[in-house]
C-alpha positions as CSV (number, residue, x, y, z in Angstrom):
1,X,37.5,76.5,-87.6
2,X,36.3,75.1,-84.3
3,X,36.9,77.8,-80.9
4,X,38.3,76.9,-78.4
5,X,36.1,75.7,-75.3
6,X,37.7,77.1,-72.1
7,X,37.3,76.1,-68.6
8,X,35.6,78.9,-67.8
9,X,32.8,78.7,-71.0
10,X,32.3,75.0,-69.5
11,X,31.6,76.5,-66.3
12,X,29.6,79.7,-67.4
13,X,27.2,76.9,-69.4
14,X,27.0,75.2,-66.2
15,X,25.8,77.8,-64.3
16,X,23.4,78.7,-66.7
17,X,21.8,75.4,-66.9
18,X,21.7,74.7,-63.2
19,X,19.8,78.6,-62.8
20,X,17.7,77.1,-65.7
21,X,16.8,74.1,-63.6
22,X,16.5,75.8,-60.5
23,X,14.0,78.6,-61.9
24,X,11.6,75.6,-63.9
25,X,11.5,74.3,-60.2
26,X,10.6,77.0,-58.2
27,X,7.9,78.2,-60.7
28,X,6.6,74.4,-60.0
29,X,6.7,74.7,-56.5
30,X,5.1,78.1,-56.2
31,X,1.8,76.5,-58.4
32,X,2.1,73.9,-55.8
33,X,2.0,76.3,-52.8
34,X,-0.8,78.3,-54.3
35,X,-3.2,75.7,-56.1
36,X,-3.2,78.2,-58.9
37,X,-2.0,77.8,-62.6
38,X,-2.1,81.3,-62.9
39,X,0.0,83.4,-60.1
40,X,0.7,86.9,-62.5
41,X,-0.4,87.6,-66.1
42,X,3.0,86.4,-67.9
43,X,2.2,83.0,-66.7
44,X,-0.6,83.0,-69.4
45,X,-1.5,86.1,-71.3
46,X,-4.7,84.5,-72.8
47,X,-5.6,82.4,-70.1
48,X,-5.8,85.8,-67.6
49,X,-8.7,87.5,-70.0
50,X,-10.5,84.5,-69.7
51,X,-10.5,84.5,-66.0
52,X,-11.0,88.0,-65.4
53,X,-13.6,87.7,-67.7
54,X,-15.1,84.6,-65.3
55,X,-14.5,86.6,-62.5
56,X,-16.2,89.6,-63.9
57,X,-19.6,87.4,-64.6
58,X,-19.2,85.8,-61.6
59,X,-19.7,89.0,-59.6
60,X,-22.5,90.0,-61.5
61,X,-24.0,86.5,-61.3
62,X,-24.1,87.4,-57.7
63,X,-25.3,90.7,-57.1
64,X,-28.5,89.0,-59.5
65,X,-28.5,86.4,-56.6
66,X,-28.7,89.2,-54.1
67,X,-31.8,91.1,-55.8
68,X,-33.4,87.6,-56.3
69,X,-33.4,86.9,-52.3
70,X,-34.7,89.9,-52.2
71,X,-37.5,89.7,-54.4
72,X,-38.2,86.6,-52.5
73,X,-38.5,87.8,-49.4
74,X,-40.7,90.7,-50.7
75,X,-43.1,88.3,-52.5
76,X,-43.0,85.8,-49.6
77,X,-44.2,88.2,-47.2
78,X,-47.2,89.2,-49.4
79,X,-48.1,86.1,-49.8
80,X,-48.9,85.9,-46.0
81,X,-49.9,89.5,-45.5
82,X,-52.8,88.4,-48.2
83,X,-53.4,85.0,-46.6
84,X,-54.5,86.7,-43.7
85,X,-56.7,89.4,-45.7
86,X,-58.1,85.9,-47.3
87,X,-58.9,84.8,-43.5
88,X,-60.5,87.9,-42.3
89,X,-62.7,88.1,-44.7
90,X,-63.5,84.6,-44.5
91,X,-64.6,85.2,-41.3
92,X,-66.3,88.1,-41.6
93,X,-68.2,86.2,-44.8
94,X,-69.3,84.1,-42.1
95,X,-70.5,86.6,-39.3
96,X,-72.3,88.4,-42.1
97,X,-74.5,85.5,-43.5
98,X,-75.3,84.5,-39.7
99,X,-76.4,88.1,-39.0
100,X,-78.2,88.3,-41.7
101,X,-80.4,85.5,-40.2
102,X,-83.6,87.2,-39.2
103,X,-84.3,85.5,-36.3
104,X,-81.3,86.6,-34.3
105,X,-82.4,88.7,-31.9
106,X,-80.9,92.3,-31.2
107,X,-78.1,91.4,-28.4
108,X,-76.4,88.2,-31.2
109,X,-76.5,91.0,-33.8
110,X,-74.4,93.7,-31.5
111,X,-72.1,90.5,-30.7
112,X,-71.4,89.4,-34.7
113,X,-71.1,93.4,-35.4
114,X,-68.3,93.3,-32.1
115,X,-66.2,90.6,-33.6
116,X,-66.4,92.5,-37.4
117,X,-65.1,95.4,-35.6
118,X,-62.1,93.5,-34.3
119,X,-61.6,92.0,-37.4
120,X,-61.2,95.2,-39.3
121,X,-58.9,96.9,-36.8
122,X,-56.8,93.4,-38.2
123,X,-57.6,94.3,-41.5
124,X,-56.3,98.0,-41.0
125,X,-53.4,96.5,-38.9
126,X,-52.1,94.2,-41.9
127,X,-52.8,96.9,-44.2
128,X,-50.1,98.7,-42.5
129,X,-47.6,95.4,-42.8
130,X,-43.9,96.7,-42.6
131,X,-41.2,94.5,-44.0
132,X,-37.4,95.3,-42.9
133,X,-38.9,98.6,-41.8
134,X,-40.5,99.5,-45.1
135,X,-44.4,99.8,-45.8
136,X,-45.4,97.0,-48.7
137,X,-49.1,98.7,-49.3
138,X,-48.1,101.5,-50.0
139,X,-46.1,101.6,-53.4
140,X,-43.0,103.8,-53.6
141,X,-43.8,105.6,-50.8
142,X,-42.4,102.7,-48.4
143,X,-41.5,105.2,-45.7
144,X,-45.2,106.2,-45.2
145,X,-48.0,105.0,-43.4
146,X,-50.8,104.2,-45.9
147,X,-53.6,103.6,-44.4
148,X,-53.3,104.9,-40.4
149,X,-56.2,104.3,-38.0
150,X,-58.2,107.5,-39.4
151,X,-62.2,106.8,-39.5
152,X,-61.7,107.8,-43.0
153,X,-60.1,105.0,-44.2
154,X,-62.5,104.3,-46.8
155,X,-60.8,107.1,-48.9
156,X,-57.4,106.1,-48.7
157,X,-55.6,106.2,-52.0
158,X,-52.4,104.5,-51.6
159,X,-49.0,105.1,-54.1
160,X,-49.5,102.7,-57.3
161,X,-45.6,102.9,-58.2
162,X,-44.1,99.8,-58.5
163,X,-41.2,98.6,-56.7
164,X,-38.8,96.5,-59.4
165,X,-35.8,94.0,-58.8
166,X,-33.3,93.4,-61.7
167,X,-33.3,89.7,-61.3
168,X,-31.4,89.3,-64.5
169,X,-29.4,90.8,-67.5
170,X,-32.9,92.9,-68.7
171,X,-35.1,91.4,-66.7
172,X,-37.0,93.4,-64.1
173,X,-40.0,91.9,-61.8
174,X,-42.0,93.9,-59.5
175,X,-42.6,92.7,-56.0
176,X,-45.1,95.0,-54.3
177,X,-48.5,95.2,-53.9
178,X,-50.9,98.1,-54.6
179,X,-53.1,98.6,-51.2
180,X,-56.2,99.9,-53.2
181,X,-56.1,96.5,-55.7
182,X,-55.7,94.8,-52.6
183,X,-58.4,96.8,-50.6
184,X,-60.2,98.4,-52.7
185,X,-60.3,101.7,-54.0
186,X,-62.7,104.5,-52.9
187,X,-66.7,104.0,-53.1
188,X,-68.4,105.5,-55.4
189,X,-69.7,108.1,-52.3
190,X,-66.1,108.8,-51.6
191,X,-65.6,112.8,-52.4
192,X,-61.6,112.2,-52.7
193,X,-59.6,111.9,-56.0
194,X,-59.0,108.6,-57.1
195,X,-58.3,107.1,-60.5
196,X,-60.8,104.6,-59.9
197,X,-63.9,103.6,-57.7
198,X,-65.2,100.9,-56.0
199,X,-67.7,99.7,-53.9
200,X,-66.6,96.7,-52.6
201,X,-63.9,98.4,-50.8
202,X,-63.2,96.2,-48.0
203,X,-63.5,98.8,-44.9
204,X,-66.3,100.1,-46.5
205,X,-67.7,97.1,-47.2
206,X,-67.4,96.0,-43.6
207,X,-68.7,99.1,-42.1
208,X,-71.8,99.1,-44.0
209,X,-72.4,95.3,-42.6
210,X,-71.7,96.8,-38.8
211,X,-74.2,99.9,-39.2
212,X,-77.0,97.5,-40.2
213,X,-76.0,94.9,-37.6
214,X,-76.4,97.2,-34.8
215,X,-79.7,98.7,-36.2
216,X,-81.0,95.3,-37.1
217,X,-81.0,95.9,-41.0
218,X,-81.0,92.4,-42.0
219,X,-81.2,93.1,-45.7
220,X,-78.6,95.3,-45.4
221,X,-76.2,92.8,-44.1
222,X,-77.7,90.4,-46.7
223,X,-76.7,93.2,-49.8
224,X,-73.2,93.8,-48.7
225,X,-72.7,90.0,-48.9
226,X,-71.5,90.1,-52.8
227,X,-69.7,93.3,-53.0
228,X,-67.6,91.1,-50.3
229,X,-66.9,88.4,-52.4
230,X,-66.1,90.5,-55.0
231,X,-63.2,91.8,-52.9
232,X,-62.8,88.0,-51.8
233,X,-62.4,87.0,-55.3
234,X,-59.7,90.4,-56.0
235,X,-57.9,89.0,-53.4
236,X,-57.6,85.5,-54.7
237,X,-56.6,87.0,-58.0
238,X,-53.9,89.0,-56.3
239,X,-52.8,86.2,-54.2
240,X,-52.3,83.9,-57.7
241,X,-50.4,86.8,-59.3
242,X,-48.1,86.8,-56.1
243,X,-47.5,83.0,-56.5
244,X,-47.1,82.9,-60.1
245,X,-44.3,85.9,-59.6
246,X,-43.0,83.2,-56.6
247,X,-42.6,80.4,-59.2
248,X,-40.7,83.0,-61.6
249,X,-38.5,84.0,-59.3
250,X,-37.7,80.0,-57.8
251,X,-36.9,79.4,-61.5
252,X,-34.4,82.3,-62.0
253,X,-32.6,81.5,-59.0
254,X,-32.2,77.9,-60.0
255,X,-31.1,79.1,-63.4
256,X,-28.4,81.4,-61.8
257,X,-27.3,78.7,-59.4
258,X,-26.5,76.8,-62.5
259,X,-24.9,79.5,-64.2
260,X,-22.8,80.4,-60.9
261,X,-21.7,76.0,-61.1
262,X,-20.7,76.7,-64.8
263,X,-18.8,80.0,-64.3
264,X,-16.6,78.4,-61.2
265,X,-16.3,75.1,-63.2
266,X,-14.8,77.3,-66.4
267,X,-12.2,79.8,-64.0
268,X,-11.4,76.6,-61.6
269,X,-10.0,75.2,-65.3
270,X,-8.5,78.0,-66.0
271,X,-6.8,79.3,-63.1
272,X,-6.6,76.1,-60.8
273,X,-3.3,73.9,-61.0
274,X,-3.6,69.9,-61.3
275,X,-1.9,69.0,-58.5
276,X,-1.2,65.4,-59.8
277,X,0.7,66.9,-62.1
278,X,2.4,69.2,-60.6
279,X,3.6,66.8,-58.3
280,X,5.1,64.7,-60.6
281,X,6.7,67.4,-62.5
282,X,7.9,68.9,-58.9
283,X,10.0,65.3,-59.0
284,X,11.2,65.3,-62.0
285,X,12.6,68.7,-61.8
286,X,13.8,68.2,-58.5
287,X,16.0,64.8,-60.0
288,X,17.4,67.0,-63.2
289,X,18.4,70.0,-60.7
290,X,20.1,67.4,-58.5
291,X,21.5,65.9,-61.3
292,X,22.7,68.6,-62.6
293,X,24.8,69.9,-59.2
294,X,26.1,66.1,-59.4
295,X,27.7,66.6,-62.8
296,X,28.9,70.2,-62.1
297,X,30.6,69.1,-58.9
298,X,32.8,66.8,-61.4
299,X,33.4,69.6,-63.8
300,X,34.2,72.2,-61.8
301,X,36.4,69.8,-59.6
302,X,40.0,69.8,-61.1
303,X,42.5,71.3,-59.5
304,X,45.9,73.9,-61.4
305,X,47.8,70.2,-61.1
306,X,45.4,68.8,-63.1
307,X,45.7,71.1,-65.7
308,X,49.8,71.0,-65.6
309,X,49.5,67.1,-65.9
């Protein structure tokens, strides 16, 4: 047996379908107004793990990005600070093989042993090089001075900790230099503790080339000349750890550039809307909803005199 369809079911069913319409559109419209395909986590259960998921990485991916600007920045600056120890003693490489000419007579010699005096108050003065307020001879101990102006500075054992940057997911890359590897550690005369000792130590190095200068000990100039390019070559070995470090860290940040592309590229899928298509379907449900109030106003229309007749 068949029910009877009144007016009223007609008109309920109506309703119903024109709230239908009306709700498709304005979920359409509010992708449209937001670019997103996903505006609350009952739009798509599955899809919102994935893009919190992005999300999380993403953040992550970044504060790697931070620590590698970071690390560049430290290893940048050590690269200079070392070219500069490279240039000073260059130059005092130089003064020392013309003083150790023995025809310079006593005035030249006090006038090359002037000069090496100005260069090592350099040498002490980038010895103390501060980046962002922070001492990078010096090890952990950043917030000390690690080598001062003393007239001791020959026995100046500087902090060997290491000063690390998580660049990545487990990998950690120290940026800092050791003053002593740099410097040299104590000489072998030195009466201080130190885990190591060495006699090309730059300062002392430099002021063993100054006290014969100004007494005229040309052999003594002439036998500090290879302990200083001993320290020469530690330097250059320092310097080409620094760059090799460099390259490592150019690498990783490219790496995680590519990953940060990749990560966007995966949430912009998940969570961005196609506009195109939303557009379209904006139309189409914008025709049915109108067609719909079209047909209702036909339905609903009759009058109690229509019913009578």
């Amino acid at each position: 047996m068949v029910g009877r369809v009144t007016q009223g079911t007609i008109t309920s069913q109506l309703l119903r379908n024109i709230n239908t319409n009306l709700s498709r559109m304005q979920v359409t419209q509010e992708k449209m107004s937001t670019g997103r395909n996903i505006n609350r986590p009952s739009d798509d259960p599955v899809g919102i793990t994935y893009a919190l998921r992005y999300r999380s990485d993403l953040t992550v991916n970044e504060r790697y990005q931070g620590n590698v600007d970071s690390a560049t920045s430290w290893l940048d600056f050590n690269d200079t600070a070392l070219s500069q120890v490279g240039d000073v003693l260059k130059r005092i490489k130089e003064l020392a093989v013309q003083g150790s000419n023995g025809t310079n007579p006593q005035v030249a010699l006090n006038t090359v042993a002037d000069e090496m005096d100005q260069l090592k108050l350099q040498l002490i003065d980038i010895s103390n090089s501060k980046l962002n307020g922070k001492y990078v001879f010096n090890g952990q101990k950043t917030d000390q001075l690690p080598y001062g102006t003393s007239s001791n500075i020959t026995d100046v054992v500087t902090d060997s900790g290491n000063i690390d940057f998580t660049i990545n997911s487990g990998v950690r890359l120290g940026v800092n230099l050791n003053g002593n590897d740099v410097f040299g550690y104590p000489p072998t005369s030195s009466t201080v503790q130190s885990p190591k000792y060495e006699d090309d130590n730059a300062f002392y190095v430099i002021d063993k080339m100054i006290t014969s200068l100004r007494t005229g000990d040309y052999k003594g100039v002439s036998a500090q000349l290879p302990n200083l390019e001993t320290r020469m070559n530690k330097v250059l070995a320092q310097h080409a750890e620094i760059g090799a470090k460099s390259n490592r860290v150019e690498l990783v940040s490219n790496r995680l550039s590519d990953l940060n592309l990749n990560l966007q590229t995966l949430q912009a899928k998940t969570e961005d809307a196609d506009l195109e298509e939303l557009i379209i379907k904006s139309k189409v449900d914008e025709n049915v909803y109108q067609a719909a109030l079209s047909v209702g106003a036909k339905i609903i229309s009759p009058t109690l005199v229509d019913f009578l007749n």
